[in-house]
C-alpha positions as CSV (number, residue, x, y, z in Angstrom):
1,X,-17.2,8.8,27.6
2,X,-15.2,12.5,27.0
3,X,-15.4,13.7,23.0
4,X,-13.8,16.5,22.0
5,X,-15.8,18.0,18.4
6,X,-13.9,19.5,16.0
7,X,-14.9,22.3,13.6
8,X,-17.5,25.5,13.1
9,X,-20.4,24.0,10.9
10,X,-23.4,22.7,10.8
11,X,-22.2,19.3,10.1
12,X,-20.4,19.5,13.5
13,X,-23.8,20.3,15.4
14,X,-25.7,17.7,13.7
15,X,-22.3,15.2,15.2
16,X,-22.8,16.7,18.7
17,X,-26.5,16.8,18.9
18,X,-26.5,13.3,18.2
19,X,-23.4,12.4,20.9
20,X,-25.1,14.6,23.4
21,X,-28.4,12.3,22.6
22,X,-25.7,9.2,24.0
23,X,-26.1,8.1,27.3
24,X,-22.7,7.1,27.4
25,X,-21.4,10.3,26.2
26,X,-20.6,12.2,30.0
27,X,-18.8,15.2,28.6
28,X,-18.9,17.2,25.7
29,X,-16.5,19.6,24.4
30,X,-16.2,20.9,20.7
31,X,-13.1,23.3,19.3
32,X,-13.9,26.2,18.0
33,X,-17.9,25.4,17.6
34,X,-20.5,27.7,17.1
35,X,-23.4,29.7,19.3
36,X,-25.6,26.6,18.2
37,X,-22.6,23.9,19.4
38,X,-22.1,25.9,22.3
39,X,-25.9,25.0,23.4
40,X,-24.8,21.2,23.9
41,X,-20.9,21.2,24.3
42,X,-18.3,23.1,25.9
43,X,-16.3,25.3,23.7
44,X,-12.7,26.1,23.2
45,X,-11.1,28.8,21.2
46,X,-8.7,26.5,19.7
47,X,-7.3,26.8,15.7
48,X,-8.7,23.9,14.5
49,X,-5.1,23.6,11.9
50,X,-3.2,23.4,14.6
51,X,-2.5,20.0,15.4
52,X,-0.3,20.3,18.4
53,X,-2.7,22.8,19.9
54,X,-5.8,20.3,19.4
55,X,-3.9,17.4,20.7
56,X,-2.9,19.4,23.5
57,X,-6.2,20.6,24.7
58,X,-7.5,16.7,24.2
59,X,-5.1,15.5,26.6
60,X,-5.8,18.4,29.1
61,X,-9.4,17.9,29.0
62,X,-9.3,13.6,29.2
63,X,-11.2,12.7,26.4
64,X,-11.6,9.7,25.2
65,X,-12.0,10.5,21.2
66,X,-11.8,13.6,19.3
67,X,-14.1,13.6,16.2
68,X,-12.9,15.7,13.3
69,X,-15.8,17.5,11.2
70,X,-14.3,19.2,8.1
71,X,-11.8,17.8,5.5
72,X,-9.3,20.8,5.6
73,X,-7.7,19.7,8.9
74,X,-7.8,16.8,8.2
75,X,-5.4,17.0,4.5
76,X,-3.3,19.3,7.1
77,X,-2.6,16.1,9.3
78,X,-4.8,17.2,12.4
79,X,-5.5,13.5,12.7
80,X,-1.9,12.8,13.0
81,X,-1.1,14.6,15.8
82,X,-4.2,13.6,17.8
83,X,-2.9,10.1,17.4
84,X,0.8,10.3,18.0
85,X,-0.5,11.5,21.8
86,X,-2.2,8.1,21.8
87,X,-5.9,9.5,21.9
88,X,-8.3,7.6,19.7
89,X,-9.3,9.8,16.7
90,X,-12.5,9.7,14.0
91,X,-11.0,10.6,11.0
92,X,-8.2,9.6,8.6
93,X,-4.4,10.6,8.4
94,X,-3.4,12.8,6.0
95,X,-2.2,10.1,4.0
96,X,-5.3,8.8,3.3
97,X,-6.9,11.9,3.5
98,X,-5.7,12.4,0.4
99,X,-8.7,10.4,-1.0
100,X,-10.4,13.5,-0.9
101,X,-7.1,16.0,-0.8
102,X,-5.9,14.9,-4.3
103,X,-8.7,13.8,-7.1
104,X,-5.8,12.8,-8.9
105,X,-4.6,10.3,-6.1
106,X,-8.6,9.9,-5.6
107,X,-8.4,8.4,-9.3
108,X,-5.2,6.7,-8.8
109,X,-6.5,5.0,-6.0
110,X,-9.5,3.6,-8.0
111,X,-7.6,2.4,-11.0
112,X,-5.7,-0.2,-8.9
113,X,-8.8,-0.9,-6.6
114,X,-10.8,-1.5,-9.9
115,X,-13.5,0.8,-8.8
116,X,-16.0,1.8,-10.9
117,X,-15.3,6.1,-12.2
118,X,-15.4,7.9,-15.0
119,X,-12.5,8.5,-17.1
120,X,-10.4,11.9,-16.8
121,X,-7.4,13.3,-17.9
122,X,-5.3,15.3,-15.2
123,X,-4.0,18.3,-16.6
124,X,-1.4,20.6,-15.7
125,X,-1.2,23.1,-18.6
126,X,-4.2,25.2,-20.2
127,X,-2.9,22.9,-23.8
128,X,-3.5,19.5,-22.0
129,X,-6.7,21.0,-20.5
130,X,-8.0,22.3,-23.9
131,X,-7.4,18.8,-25.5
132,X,-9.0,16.7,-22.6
133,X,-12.2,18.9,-23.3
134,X,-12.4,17.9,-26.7
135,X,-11.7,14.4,-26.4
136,X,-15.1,14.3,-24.0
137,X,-17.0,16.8,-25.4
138,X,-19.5,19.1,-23.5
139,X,-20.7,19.0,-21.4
140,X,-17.2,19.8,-19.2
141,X,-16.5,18.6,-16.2
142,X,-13.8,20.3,-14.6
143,X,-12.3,19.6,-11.7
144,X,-9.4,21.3,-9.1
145,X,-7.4,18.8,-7.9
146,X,-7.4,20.3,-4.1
147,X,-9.6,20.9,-1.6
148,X,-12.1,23.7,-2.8
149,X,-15.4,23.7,-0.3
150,X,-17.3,22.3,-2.6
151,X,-17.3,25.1,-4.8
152,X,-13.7,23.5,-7.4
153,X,-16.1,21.9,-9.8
154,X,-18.0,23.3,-12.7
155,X,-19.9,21.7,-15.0
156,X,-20.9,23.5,-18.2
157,X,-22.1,22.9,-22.0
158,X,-19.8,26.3,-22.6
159,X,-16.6,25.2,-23.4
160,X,-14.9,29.1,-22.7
161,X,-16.5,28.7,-19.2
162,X,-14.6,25.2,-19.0
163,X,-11.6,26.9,-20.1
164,X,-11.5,29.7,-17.6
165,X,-12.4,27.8,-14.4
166,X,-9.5,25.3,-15.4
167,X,-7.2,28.6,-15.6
168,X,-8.0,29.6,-12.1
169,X,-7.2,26.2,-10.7
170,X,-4.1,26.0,-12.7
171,X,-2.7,29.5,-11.5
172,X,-2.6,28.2,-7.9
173,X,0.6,26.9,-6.7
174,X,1.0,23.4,-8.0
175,X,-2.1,23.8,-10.2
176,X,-3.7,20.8,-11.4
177,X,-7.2,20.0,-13.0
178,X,-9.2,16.8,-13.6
179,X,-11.2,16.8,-16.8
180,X,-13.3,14.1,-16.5
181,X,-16.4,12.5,-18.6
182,X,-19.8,13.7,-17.9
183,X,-21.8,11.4,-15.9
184,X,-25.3,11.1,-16.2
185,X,-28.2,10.0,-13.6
186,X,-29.2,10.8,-10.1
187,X,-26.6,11.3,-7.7
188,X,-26.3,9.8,-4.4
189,X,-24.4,10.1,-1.3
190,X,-23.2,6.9,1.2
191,X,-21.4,7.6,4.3
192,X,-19.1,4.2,4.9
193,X,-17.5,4.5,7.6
194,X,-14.3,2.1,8.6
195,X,-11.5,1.4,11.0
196,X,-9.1,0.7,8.6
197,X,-10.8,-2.6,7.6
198,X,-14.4,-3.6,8.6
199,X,-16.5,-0.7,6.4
200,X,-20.1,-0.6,8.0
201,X,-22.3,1.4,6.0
202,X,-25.1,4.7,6.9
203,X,-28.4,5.0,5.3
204,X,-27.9,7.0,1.6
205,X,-28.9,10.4,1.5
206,X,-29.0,12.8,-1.8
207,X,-28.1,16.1,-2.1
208,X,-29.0,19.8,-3.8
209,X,-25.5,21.0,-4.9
210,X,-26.6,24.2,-7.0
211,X,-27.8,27.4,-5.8
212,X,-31.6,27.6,-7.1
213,X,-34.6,25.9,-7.4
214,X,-34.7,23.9,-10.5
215,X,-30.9,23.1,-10.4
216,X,-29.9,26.6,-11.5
217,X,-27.4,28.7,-10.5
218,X,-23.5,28.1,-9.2
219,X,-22.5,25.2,-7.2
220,X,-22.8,25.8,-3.1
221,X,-21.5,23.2,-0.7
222,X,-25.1,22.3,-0.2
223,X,-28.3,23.7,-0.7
224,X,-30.5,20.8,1.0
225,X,-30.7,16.9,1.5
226,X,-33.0,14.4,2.4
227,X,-32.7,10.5,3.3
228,X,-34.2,7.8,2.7
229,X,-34.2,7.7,-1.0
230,X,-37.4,5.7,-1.9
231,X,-36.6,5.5,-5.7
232,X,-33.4,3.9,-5.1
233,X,-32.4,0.0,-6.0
234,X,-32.8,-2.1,-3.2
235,X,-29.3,-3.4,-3.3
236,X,-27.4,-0.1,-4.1
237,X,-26.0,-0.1,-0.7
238,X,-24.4,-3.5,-0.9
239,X,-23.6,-3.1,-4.3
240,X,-21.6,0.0,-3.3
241,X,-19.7,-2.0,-0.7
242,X,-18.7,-4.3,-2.9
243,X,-17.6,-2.7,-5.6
244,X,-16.6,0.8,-3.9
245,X,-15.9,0.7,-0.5
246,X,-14.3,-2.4,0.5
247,X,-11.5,-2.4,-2.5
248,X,-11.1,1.2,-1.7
249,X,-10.5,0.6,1.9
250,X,-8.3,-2.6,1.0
251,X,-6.2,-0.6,-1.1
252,X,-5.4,2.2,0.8
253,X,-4.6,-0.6,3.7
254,X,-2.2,-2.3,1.2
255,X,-0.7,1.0,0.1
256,X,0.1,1.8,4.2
257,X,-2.4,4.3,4.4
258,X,-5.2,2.6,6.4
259,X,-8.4,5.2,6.3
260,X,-10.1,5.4,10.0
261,X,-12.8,7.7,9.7
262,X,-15.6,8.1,6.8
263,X,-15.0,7.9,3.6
264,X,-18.1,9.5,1.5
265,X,-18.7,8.4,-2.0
266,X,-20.2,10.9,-3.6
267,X,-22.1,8.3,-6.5
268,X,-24.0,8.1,-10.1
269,X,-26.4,5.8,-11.4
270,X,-25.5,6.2,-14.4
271,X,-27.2,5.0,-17.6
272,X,-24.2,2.5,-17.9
273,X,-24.1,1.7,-14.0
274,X,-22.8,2.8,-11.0
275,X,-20.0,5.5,-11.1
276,X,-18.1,7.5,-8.3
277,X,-17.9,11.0,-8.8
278,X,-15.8,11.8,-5.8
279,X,-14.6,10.7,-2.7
280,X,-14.3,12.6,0.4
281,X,-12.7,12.1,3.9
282,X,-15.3,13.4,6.5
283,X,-19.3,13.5,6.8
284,X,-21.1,15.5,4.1
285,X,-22.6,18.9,4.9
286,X,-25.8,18.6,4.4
287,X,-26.3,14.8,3.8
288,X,-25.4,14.3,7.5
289,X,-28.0,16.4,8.7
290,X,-30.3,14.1,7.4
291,X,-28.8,10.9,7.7
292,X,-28.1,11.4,11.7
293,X,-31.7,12.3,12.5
294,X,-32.6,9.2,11.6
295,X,-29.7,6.8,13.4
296,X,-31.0,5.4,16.3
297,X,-27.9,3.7,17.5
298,X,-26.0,5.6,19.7
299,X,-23.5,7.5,17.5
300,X,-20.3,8.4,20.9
301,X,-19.9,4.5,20.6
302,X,-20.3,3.5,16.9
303,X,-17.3,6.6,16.7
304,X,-14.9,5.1,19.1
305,X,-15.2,1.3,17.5
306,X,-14.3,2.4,14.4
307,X,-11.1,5.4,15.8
308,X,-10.1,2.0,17.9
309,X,-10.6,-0.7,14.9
310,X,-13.3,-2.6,16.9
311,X,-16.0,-1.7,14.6
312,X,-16.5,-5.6,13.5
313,X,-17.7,-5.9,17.1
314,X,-20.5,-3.7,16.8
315,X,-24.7,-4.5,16.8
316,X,-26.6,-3.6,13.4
317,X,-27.2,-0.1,13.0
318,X,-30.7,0.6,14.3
319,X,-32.6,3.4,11.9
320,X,-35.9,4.8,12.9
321,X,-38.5,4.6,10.1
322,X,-38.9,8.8,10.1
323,X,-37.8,10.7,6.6
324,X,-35.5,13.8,7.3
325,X,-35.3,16.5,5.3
326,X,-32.5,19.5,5.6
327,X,-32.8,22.9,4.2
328,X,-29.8,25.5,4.0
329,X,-30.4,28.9,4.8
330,X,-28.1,30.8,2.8
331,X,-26.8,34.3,3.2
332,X,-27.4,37.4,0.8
333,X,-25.1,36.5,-2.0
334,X,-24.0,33.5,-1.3
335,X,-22.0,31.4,-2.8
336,X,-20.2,34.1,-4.9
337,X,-20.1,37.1,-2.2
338,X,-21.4,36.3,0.8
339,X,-22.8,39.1,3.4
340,X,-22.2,39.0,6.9
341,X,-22.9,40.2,10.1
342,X,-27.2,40.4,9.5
343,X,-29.1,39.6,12.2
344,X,-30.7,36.1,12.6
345,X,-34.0,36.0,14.1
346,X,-36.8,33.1,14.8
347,X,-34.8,30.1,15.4
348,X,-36.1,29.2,18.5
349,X,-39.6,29.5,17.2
350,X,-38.5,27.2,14.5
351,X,-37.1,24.5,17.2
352,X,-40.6,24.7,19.1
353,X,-41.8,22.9,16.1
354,X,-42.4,19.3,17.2
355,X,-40.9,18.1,14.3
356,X,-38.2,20.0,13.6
357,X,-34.4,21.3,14.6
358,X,-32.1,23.9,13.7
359,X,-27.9,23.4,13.1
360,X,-26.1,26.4,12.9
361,X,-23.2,27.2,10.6
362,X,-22.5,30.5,9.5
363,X,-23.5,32.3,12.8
364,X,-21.5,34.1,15.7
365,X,-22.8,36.1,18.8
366,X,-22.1,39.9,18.9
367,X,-22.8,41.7,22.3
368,X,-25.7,38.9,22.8
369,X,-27.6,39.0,19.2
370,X,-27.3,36.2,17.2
371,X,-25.6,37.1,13.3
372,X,-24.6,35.4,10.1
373,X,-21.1,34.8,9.8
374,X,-20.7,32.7,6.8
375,X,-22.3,31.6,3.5
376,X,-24.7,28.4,4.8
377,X,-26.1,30.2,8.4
378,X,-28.4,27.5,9.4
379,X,-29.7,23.8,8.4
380,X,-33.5,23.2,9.2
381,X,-33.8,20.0,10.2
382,X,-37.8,18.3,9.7
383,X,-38.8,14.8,10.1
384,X,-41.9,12.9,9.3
385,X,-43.6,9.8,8.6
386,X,-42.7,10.3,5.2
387,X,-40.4,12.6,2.9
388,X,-43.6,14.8,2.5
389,X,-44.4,15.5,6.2
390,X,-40.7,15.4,6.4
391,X,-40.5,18.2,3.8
392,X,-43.5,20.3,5.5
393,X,-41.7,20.4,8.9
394,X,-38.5,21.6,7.1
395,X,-40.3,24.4,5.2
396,X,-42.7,25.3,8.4
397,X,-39.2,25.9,10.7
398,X,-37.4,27.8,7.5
399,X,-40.7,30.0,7.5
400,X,-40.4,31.3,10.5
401,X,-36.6,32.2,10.7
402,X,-35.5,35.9,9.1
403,X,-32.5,36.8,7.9
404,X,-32.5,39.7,5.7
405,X,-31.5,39.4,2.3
406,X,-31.1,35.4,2.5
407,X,-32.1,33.0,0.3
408,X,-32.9,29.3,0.2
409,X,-34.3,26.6,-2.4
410,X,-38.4,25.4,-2.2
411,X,-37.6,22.4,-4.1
412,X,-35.9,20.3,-1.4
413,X,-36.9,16.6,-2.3
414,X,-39.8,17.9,-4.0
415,X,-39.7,15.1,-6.8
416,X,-38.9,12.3,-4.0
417,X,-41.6,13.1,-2.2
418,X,-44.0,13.3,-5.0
419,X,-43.0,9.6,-5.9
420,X,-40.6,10.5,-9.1
């Protein structure tokens, strides 16, 4: 089997570490990719947007599936393309990428699916945005209705703060805000992935959205993550599917829009039950870090049942018994201001580690020497017996990795682990 990898991060790696583990996988190439990628896959210096140009190099090279990593292509139509030059393709239309692309049609979509959510308001004027924050109260939760890396949501007890992040997504063409309920409770993350019908489930994970140890600080695309989740109810999963997922997927299938790919629900248990937060189109970065380190079933086939709606024909997953916890490296003055271009040093004495594995995201090559070239620059990757060896392999590899001026949180799965 030929797979062609789409996208930079280190979500992608984990996806092509795990197909290059595939016996069945024969050829790997990934588009653009990274230094790390590029240890495991060929890479081509393709723009990742351009739909014609992906499609193009898929046919050239023969593959057999392309698997598209980040949502942004996706909302573009990337998928679109792939399929209308009849190659298989992991990852939804734009059409129903709009699950994630709109929260707005997110919502919409959940209202006729009946699917549990909080209320919200969508807003497209700073008066309808001022009154949906008083009918809720603080604290806020405000929402841009696009696409914004991770980073379009605040949540805040200050109701000015509310106010001005709703201004700055309202000033962007076709400006629109979601002003939602708080949601209390743990969050949780399930990766369900479908062909368009069957939905077949991954292993939870949970992740560290904010910058800082102790929750504090801005929200980042990811500060850490770590599956399984040993506190959770022993039926979330299928309650999820039967109350999320499957009308989800039904309902976008009704509506025409049948969603191939993954659809993430980003979750809450809340005090009144289970809640969706969000929905997104693709893998989570850096849930799947965590989740794919401990699938023991091939992922190359697993992909291509559910790009070729076969994926009612496939075995049980297989998941090894191993915790995995993943830790994000972050850059000097990240998530705000980023710095780039510092020198990255230690990674392979981190990977010598028995236990542990590093995905790169933010880093490029320049004349040889391995630099930061984004926000995240790497995911440590430990595993263990349980989420406290998993954790100690994690923190051992981040230990011996420098990157000047970066920071990263000590409080990955902390509580988990500790039994809380």
């Amino acid at each position: 089997m030929r797979i062609l990898v789409i996208g930079t991060g280190a979500r992608e790696h984990a996806i092509a570490r795990a197909l290059a583990a595939d016996p069945a996988v024969t050829e790997l190439h990934a588009a653009p990719g990274n230094p790390g990628i590029g240890r495991l896959a060929t890479l081509h210096p393709v723009d990742m947007f351009d739909g014609g140009a992906v499609a193009a190099l898929a046919a050239r090279l023969g593959v057999d599936l392309v698997v598209v990593g980040p949502e942004a292509p996706l909302v573009a139509g990337i998928a679109d393309a792939i399929r209308a030059a009849g190659i298989p393709c992991f990852g939804p239309s734009a059409a129903a990428a709009a699950l994630e692309g709109s929260k707005a049609f997110a919502k919409d979509v959940m209202a006729a699916a009946s699917v549990p959510t909080a209320m919200a308001h969508v807003c497209t004027t700073p008066d309808q945005v001022a009154e949906a924050l008083d009918s809720f109260g603080a604290p806020y939760v405000v929402k841009d209705d696009g696409l914004a890396a991770g980073k379009g949501v605040v949540v805040t007890d200050d109701r000015a703060a509310a106010l001005a992040h709703a201004a700055v997504c309202l000033a962007k063409p076709g400006g629109t805000v979601v002003i939602e309920e708080y949601l209390d409770g743990p969050e949780i993350s399930l990766f369900c992935l479908s062909d368009g019908v069957a939905v077949v489930p991954l292993e939870p994970a949970q992740d560290f959205k904010r910058a800082f140890d102790a929750d504090a600080g801005p929200n980042t695309g990811g500060m850490g993550a770590y599956s399984p989740l040993p506190w959770a109810p022993a039926d979330l999963v299928e309650e999820v599917l039967d109350r999320v997922a499957r009308p989800t997927i039904e309902e976008m299938h009704r509506r025409g829009a049948p969603f191939v790919g993954v659809l993430y629900c980003g979750l809450a248990l809340t005090t009144r039950g289970l809640r969706v937060i969000e929905f997104n189109a693709r893998f989570g970065d850096p849930e799947v870090q965590s989740v794919l380190a401990r699938l023991e079933t091939p992922l190359g086939r697993l992909l291509l049942a559910t790009a070729t709606g076969n994926l009612s024909d496939e075995p049980p997953l297989r998941w090894r018994n191993d915790a995995a916890v993943t830790v994000v490296l972050a850059s000097h003055g990240y998530p705000e201001s980023p710095r780039t271009g510092d020198p990255i040093t230690g990674v392979e004495s981190a990977e010598a580690e028995a236990a542990v594995h590093v995905l790169h995201a933010g880093t490029a090559l320049a004349d040889g020497v391995l630099v930061s070239s984004g926000g995240r620059v790497l995911s440590v990757v430990g595993v263990g017996a349980s989420l406290a060896e998993a954790r100690a392999a994690a923190y051992a590899g981040i230990d011996l990795i420098d990157l000047p001026g970066s920071h990263h949180r000590r409080d990955i799965a902390l509580a988990a682990s500790e039994g809380e």
